[in-house]
C-alpha positions in Angstrom: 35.1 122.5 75.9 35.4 120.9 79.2 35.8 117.2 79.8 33.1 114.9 80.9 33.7 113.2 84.4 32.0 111.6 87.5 33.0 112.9 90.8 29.7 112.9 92.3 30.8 109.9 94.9 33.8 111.9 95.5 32.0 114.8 96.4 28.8 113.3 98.2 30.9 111.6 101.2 30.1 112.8 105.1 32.4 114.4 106.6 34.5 112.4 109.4 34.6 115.2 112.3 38.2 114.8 114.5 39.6 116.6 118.1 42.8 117.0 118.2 44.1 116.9 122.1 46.8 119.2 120.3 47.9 121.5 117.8 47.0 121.2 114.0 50.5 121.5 112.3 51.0 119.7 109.0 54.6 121.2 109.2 56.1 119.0 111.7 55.7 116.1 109.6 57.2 117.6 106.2 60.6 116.5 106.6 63.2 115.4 104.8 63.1 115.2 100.8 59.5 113.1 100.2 58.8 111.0 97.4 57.6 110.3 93.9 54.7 108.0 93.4 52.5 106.8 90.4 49.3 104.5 90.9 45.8 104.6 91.0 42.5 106.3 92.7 40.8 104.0 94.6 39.0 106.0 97.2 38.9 109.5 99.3 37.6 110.1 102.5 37.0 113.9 103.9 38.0 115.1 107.0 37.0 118.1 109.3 39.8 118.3 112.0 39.3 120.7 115.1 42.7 121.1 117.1 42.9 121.9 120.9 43.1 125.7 119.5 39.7 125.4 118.3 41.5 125.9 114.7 39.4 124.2 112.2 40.9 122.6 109.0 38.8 120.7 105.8 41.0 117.5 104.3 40.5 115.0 101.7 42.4 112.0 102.1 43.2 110.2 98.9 43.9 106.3 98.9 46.2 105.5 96.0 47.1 101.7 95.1 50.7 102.5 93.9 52.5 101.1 91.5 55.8 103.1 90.9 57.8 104.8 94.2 60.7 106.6 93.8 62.4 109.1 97.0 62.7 112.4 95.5 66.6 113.4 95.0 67.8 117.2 94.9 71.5 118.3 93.2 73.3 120.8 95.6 71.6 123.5 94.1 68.6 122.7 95.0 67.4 121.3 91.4 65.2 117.8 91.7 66.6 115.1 90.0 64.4 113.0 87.5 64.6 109.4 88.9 65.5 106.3 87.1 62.3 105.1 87.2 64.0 101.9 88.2 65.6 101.3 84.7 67.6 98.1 84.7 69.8 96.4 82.2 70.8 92.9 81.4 74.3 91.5 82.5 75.9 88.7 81.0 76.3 85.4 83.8 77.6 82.8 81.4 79.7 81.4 78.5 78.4 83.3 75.1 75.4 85.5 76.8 74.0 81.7 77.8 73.0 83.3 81.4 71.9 86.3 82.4 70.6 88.5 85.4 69.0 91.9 85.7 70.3 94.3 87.8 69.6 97.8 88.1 71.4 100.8 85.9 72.9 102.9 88.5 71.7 103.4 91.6 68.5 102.8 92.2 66.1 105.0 93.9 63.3 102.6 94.3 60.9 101.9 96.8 58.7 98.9 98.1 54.8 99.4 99.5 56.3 98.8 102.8 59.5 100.9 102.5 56.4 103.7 101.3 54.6 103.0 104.3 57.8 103.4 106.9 58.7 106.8 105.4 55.4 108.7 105.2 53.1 107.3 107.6 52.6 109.2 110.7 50.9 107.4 113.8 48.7 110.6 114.6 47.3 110.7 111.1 47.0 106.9 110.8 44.6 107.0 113.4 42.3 109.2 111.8 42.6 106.8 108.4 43.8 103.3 109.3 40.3 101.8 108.9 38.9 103.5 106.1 42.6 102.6 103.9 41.4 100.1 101.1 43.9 97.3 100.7 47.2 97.7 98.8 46.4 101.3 98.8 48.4 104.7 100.6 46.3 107.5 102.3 47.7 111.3 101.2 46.4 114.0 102.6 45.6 117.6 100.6 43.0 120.4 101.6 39.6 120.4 100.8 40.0 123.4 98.6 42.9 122.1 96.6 40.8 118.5 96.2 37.9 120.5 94.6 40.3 122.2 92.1 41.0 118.9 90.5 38.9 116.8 88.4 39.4 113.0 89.7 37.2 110.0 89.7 37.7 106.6 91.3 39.7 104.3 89.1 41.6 107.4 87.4 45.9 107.2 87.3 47.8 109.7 89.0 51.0 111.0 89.7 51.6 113.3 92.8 54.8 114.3 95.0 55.2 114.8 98.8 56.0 117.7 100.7 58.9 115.9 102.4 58.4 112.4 104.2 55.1 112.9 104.9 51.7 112.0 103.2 50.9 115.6 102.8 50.8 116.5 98.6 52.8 118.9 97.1 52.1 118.2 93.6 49.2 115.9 92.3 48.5 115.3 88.5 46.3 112.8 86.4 48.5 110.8 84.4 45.3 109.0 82.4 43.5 111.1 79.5 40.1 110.8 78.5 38.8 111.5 75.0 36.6 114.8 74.1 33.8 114.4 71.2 35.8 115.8 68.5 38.7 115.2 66.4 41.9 113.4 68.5 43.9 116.6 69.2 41.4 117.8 71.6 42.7 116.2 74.4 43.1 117.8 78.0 44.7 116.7 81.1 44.8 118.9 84.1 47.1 119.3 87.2 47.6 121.1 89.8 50.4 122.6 91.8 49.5 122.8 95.7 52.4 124.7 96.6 51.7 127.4 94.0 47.9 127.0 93.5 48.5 127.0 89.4 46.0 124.7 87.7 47.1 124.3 84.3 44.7 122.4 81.2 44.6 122.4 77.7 45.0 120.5 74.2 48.6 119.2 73.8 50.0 120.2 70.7 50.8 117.1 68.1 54.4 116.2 67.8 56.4 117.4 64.6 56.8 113.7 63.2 53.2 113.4 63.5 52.5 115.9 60.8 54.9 114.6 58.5 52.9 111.3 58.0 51.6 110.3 54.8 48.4 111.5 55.4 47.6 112.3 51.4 48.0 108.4 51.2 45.4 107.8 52.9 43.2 110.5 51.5 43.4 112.8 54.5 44.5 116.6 53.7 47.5 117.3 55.9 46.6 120.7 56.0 43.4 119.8 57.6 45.4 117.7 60.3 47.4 121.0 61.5 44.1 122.6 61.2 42.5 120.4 63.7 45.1 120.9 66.3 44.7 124.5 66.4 41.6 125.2 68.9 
């Protein structure tokens, strides 16, 4: 069963036609070890960029309002490192916890819109997106072909990851869910990983607790709730 969306604006905006007095190379600016970002869709603009080569290349840009940052972290091995997600804790500031501050649990890894902005923005692709960019929102770049794997709308959350510190996407997934006719286990959200091309959907399984509810109680069969999450 495949879930209902609207891309159509998505899909159905002209093509913005660039010349590059250059080469095309997305790799110069994939430095260093990028970031980690939650926020919203608020608009894409598509790009057909013609380099000095006569090499042609199909973009969308995505502009995302964001509303978590984080700069990716690696252990020696290579491993990424989950961030704190900017977890914090309260410390006591006065006689018999009167007082008290909030300060971050460990180090943080946090970052601001404008520390964002420092990191990934590149003054070659800004000029191709400075005055199309929304306000509050971020532009990211991915191919054309990787955009029309996905299944976004304006409005919808997401969560993607850089390829280095750059606004090129590694890794772009929808964080938001939208409901299927049917009972509440069918339930898909879908992703995709640019640098391996592997699209993965499908109905999450229910969580173990979840089946052990009363659900005779309340005159629901709880074999007919494992049933339902079986497609």
């Amino acid at each position: 069963m495949s879930r209902i969306y609207h891309d159509c604006a998505l899909r159905n905006k002209a093509v913005r036609s660039a010349r590059l007095p250059g080469a095309w190379d997305p790799a110069i600016h994939q430095g260093g070890n990028g970031v980690l970002l939650e926020g919203e869709l608020v608009d894409v603009s598509r790009h057909r960029i013609l380099d000095a080569r006569d090499r042609k290349e199909h973009y969308s840009v995505l502009y995302i309002r964001p509303s978590r940052i984080h700069r990716r972290k690696f252990d020696p091995k290579g491993n990424e490192i989950e961030p704190n997600f900017s977890a914090t804790r309260k410390v006591n500031t006065g006689f018999l916890m009167s007082s008290y501050e909030v300060e971050a649990t460990g180090d943080t890894d946090r970052l601001t819109p404008e520390a964002l902005k420092a990191l990934i923005q590149k003054s070659e692709l800004l000029a191709l997106t400075e005055s199309l960019t929304p306000d509050q929102t971020v532009a990211f770049w991915m191919s054309e072909s990787e955009m029309e794997a996905m299944e976004l709308e304006p409005g919808v959350g997401v969560r993607l990851k850089t390829r280095g510190d750059g606004p090129f996407l590694g890794r772009l997934r929808r964080v938001g869910v939208k409901r299927l006719p049917g009972p509440p286990a069918l339930l898909r959200i879908s992703s995709i990983n640019i640098d391996s091309g592997v699209r993965g959907s499908g109905p999450p399984s229910l969580p173990w607790f979840f089946l052990q509810l009363p659900w005779n109680a309340l005159g629901i069969s709880s074999a007919k709730i494992k049933s339902k999450t079986v497609t």
